[in-house]
DSSP file (Angstrom, degrees, kcal/mol; ACC not computed):
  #  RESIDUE AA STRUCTURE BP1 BP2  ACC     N-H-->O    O-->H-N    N-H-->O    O-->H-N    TCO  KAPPA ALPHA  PHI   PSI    X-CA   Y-CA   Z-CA
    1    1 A X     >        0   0    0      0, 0.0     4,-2.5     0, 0.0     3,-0.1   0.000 360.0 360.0 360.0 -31.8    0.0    0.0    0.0
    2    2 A X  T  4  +     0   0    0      1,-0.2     5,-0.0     2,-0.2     0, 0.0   0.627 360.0  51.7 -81.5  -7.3    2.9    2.4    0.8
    3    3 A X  T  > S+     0   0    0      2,-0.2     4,-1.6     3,-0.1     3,-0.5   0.662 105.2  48.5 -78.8 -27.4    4.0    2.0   -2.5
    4    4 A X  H  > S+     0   0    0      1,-0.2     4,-1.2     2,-0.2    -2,-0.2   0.903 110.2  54.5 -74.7 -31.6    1.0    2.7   -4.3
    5    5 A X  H  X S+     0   0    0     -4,-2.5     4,-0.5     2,-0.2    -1,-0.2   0.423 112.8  45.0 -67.8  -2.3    0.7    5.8   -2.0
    6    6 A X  H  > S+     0   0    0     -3,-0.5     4,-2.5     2,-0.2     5,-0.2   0.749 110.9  54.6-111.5 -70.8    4.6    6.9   -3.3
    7    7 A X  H  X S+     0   0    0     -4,-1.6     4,-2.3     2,-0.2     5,-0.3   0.776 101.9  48.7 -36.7 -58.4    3.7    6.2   -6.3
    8    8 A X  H  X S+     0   0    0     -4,-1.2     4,-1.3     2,-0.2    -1,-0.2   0.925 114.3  56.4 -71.3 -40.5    0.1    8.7   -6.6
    9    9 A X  H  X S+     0   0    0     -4,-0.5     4,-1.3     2,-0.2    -2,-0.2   0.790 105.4  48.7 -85.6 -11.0    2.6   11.4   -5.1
   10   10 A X  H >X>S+     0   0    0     -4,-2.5     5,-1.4     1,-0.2     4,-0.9   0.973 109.8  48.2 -73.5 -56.2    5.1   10.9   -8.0
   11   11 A X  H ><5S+     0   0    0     -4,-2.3     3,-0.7     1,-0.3    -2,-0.2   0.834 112.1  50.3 -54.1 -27.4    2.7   11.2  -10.7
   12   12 A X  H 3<5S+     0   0    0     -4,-1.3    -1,-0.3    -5,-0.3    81,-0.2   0.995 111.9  50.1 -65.5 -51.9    1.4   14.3   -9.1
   13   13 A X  H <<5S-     0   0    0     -4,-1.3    -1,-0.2    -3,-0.8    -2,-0.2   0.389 120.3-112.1 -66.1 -31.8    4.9   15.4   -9.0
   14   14 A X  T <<5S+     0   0    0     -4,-0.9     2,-0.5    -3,-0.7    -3,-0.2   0.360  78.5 119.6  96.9   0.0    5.5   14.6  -12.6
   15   15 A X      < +     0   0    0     -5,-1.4     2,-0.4    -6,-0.2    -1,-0.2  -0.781  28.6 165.7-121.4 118.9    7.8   11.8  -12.0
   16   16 A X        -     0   0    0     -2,-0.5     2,-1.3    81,-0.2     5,-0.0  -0.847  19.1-166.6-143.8 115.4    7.3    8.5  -13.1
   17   17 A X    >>  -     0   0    0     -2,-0.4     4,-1.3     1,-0.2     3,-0.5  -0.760  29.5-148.9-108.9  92.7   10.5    5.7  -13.0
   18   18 A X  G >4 S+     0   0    0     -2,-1.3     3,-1.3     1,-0.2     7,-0.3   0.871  85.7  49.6 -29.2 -74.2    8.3    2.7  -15.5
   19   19 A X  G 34 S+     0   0    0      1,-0.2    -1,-0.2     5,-0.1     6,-0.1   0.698 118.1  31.1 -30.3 -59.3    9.9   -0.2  -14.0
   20   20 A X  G <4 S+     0   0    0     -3,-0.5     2,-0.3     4,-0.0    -1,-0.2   0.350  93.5 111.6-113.7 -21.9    9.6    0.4  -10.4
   21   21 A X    <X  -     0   0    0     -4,-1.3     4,-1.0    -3,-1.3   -17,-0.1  -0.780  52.4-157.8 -82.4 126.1    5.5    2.7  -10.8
   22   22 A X  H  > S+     0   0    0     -2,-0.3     4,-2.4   -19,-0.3    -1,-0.2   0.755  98.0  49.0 -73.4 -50.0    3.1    0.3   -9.2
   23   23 A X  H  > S+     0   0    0      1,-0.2     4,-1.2     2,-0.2    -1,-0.1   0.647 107.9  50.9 -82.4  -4.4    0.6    2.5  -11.5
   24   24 A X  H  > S+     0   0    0     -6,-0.2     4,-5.5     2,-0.2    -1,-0.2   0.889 114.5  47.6 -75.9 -61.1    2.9    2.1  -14.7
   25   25 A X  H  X S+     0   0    0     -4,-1.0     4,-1.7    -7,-0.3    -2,-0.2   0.902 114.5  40.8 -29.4 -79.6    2.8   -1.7  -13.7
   26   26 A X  H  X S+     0   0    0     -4,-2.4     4,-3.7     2,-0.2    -1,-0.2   0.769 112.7  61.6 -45.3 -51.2   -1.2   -1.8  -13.3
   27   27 A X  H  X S+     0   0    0     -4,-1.2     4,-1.6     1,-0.2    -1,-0.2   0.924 108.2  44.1 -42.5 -53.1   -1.2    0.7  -16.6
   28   28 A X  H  X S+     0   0    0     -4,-5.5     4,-1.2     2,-0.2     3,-0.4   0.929 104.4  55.6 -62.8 -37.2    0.3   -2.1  -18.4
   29   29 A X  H  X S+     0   0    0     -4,-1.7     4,-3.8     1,-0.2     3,-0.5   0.968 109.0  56.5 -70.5 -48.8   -1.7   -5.2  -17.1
   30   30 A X  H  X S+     0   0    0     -4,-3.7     4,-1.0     1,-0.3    -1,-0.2   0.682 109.8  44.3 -83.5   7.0   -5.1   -3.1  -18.5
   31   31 A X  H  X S+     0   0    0     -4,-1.6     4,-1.8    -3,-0.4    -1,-0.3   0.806 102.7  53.8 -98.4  -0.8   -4.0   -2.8  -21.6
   32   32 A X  H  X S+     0   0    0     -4,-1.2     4,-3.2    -3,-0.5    -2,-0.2   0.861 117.0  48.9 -39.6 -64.8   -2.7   -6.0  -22.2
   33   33 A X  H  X S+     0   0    0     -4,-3.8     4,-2.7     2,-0.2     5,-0.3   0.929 109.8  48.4 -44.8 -46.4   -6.7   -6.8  -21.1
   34   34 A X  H  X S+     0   0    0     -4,-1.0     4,-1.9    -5,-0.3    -2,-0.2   0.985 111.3  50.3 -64.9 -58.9   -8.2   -4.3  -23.3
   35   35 A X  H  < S+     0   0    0     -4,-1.8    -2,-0.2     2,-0.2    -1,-0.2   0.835 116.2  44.1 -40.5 -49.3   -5.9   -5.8  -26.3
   36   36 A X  H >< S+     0   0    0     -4,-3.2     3,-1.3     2,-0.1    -1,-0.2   0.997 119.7  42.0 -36.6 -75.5   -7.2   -9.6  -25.3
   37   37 A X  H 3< S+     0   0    0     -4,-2.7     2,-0.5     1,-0.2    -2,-0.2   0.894 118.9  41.0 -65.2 -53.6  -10.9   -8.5  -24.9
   38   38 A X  T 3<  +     0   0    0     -4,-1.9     2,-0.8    -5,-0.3    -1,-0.2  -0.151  67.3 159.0-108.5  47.4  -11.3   -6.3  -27.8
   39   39 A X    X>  -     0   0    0     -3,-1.3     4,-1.9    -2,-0.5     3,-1.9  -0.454  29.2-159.6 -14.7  72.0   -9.4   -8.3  -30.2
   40   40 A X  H 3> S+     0   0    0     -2,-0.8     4,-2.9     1,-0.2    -1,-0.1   0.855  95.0  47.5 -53.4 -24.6  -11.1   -6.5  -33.3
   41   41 A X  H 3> S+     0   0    0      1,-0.2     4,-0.8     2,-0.2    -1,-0.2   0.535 113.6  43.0 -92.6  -6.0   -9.8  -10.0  -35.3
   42   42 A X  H <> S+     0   0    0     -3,-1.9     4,-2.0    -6,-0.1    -1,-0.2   0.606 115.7  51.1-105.1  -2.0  -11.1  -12.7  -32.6
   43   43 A X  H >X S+     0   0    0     -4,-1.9     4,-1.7     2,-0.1     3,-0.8   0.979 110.6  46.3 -70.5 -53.7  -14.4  -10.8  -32.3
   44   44 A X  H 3X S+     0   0    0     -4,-2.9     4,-1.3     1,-0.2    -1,-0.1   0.738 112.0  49.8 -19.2 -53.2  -14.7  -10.8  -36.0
   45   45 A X  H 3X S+     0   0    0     -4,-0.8     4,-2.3     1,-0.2     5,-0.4   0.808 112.9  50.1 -74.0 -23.2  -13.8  -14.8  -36.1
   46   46 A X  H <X S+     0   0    0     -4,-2.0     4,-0.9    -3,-0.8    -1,-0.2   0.768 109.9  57.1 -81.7  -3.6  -16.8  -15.5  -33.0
   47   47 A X  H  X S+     0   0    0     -4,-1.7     4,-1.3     2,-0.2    -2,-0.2   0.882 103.5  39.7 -90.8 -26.6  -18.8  -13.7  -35.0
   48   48 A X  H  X S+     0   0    0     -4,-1.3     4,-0.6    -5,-0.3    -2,-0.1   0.865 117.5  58.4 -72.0 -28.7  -18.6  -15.7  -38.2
   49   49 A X  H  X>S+     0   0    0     -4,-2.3     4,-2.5     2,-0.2     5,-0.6   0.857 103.0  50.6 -49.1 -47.5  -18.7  -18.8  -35.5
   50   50 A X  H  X5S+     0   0    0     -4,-0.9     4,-1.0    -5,-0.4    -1,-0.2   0.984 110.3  49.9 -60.8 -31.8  -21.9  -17.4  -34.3
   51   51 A X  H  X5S+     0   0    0     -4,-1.3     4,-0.7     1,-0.2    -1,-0.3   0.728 115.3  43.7 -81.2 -22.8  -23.3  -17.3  -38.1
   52   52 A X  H  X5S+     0   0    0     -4,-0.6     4,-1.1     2,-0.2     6,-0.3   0.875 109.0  52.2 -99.5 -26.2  -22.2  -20.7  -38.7
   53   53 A X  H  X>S+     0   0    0     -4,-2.5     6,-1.5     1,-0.2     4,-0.8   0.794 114.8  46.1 -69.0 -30.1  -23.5  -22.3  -35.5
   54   54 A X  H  <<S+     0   0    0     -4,-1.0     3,-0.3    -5,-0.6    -1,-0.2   0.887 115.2  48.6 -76.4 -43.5  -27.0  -20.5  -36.4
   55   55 A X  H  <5S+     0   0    0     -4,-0.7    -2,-0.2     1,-0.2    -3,-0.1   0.959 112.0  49.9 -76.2 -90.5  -26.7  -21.9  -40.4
   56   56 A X  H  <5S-     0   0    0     -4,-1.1    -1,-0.2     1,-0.2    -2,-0.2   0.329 115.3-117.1 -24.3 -36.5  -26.0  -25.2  -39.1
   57   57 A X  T  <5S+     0   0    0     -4,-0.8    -1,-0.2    -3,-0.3    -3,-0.2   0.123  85.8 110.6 120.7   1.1  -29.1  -25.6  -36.4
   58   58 A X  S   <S+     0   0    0     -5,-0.6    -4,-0.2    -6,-0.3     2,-0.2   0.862  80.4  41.4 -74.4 -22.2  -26.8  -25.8  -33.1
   59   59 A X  S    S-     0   0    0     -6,-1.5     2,-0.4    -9,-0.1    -2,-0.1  -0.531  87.1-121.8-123.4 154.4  -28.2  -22.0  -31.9
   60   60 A X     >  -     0   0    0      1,-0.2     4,-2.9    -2,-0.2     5,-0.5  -0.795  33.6-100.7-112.3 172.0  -31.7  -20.7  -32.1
   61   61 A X  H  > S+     0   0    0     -2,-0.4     4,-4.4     1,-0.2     5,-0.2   0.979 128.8  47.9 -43.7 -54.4  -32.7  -17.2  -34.3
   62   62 A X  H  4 S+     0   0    0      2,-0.2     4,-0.3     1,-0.2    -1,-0.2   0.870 113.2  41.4 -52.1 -42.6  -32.7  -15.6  -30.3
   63   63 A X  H >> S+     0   0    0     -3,-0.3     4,-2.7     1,-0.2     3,-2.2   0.985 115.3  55.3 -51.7 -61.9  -29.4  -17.1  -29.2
   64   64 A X  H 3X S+     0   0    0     -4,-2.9     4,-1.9     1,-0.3    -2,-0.2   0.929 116.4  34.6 -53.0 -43.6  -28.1  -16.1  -32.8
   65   65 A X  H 3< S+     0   0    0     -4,-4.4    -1,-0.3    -5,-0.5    -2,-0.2   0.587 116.7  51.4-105.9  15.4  -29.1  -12.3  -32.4
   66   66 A X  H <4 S+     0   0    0     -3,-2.2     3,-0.4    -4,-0.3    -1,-0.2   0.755 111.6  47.5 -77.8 -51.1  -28.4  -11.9  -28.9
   67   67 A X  H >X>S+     0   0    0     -4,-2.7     3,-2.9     1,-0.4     4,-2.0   0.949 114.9  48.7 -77.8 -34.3  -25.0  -13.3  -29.3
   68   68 A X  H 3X5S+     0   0    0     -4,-1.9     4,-0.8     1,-0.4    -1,-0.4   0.730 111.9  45.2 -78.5 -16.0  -24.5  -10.9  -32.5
   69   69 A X  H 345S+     0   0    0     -3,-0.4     4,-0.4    -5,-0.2    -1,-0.4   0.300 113.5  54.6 -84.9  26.4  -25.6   -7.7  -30.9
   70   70 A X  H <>5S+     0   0    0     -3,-2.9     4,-1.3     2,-0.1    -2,-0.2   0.773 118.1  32.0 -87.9 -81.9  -23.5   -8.8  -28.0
   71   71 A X  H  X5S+     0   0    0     -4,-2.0     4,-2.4     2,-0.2    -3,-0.2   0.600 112.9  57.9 -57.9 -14.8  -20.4   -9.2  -30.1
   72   72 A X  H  X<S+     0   0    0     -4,-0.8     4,-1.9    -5,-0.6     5,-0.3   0.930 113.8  56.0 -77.1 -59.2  -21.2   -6.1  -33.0
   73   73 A X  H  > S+     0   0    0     -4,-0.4     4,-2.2     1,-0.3    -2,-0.2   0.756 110.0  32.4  -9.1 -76.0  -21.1   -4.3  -29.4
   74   74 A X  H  X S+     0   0    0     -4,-1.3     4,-2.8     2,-0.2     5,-0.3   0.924 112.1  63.2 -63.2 -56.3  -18.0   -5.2  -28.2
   75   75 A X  H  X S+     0   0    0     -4,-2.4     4,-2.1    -5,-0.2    -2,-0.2   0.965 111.7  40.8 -54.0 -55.7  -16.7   -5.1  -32.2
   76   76 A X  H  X S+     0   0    0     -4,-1.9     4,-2.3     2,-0.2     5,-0.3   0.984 119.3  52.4 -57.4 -57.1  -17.8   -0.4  -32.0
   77   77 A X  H  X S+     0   0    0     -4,-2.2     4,-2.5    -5,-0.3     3,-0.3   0.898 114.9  36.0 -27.0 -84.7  -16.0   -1.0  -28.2
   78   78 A X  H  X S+     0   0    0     -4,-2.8     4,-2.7     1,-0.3    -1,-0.2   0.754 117.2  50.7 -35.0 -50.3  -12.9   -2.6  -30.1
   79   79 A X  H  X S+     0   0    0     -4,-2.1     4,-2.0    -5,-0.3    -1,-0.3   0.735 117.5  40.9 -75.5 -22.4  -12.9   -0.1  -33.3
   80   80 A X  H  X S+     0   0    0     -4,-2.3     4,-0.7    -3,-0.3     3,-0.3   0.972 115.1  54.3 -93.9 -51.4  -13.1    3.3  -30.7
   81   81 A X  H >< S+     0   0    0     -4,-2.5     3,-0.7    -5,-0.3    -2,-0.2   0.832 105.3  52.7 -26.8 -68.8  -10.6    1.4  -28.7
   82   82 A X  H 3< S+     0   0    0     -4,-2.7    -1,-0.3     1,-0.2    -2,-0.2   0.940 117.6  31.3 -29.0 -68.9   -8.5    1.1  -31.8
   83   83 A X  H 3< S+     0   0    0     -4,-2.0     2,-0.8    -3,-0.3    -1,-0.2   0.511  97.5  93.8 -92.7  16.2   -8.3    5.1  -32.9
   84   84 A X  S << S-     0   0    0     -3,-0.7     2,-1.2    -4,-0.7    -1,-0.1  -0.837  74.8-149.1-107.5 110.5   -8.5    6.2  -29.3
   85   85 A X        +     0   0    0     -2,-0.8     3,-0.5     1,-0.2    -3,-0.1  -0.640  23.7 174.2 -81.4 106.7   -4.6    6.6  -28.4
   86   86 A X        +     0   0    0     -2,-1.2    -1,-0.2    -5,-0.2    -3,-0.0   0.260  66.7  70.0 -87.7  24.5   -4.8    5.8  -24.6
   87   87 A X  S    S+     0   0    0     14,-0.0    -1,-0.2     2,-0.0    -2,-0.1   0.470  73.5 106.9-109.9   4.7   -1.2    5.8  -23.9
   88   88 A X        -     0   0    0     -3,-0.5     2,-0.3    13,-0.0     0, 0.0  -0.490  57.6-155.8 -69.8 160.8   -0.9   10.0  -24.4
   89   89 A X        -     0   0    0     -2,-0.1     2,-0.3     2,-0.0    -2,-0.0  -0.957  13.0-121.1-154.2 144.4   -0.5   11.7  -20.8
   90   90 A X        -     0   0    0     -2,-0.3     2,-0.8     1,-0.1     3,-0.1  -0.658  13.1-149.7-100.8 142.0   -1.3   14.9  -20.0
   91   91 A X        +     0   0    0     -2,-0.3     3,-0.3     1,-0.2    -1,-0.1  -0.837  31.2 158.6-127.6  79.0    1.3   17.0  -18.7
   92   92 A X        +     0   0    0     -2,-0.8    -1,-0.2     1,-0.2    -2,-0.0   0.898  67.7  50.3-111.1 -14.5   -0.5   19.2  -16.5
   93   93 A X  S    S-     0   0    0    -81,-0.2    -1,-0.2    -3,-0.1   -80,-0.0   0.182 104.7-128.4 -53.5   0.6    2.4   20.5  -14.0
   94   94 A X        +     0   0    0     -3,-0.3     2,-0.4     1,-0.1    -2,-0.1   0.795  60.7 140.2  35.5  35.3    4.2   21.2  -17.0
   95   95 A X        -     0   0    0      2,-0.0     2,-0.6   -82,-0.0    -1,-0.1  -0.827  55.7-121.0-102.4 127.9    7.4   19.4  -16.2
   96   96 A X        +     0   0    0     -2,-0.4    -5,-0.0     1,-0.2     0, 0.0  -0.581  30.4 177.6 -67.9 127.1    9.2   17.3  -19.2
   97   97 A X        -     0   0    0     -2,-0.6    -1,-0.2     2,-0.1   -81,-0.2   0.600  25.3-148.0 -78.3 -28.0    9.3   13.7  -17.8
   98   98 A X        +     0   0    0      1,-0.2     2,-0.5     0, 0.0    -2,-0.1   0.931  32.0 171.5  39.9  63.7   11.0   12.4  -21.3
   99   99 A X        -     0   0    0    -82,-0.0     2,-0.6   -81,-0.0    -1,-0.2  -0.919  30.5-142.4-108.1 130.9    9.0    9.1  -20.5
  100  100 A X        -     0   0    0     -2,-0.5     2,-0.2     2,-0.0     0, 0.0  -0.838  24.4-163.0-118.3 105.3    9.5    6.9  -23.9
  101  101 A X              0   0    0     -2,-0.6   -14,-0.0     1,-0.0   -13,-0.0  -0.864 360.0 360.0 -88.6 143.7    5.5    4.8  -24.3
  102  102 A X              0   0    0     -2,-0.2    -2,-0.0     0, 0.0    -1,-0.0   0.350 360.0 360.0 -75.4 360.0    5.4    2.2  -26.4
């Protein structure tokens, strides 16, 4: 805990050492998650699953158009996800950190 608390008063501070920032850390593990979950290319492929599992008789019309506004959901999620650059930071102390994102 006393690190995460170290930690909120560096970022305030402007100061953020990647390795060692509990919230740098944390930063990294949810986007790794968002890149898993909103896969634009494995939603695409459950969605062609869902269309053949429906063709085929295994799913019924309701299953089939639940699961496809589930996943076109998640596909608008994925696509704003996409052109929305979350890795800018706002510099609002106005001190250069010269912190190199990937």
């Amino acid at each position: 805990m006393p690190f995460i608390i170290d930690d909120i008063f560096l970022r305030m501070l402007g100061i953020s050492i990647p390795p060692f920032d509990m919230i740098w850390l944390l930063e990294q593990i949810r986007d790794y998650a968002y890149a898993e979950m909103y896969d634009p290319e494995k939603i695409n492929n459950a969605m062609k699953e869902n269309r053949l599992l429906y063709e085929f008789g295994e799913i019924t019309e309701g299953e089939y158009k639940k699961r496809n506004e589930n996943l076109n959901h998640k596909l608008k999620i994925a696509n704003h996800l996409k052109n929305t650059n979350m890795r800018n930071r706002v510099n609002v102390l106005g001190v250069d950190t010269n912190t190199n994102i990937k």
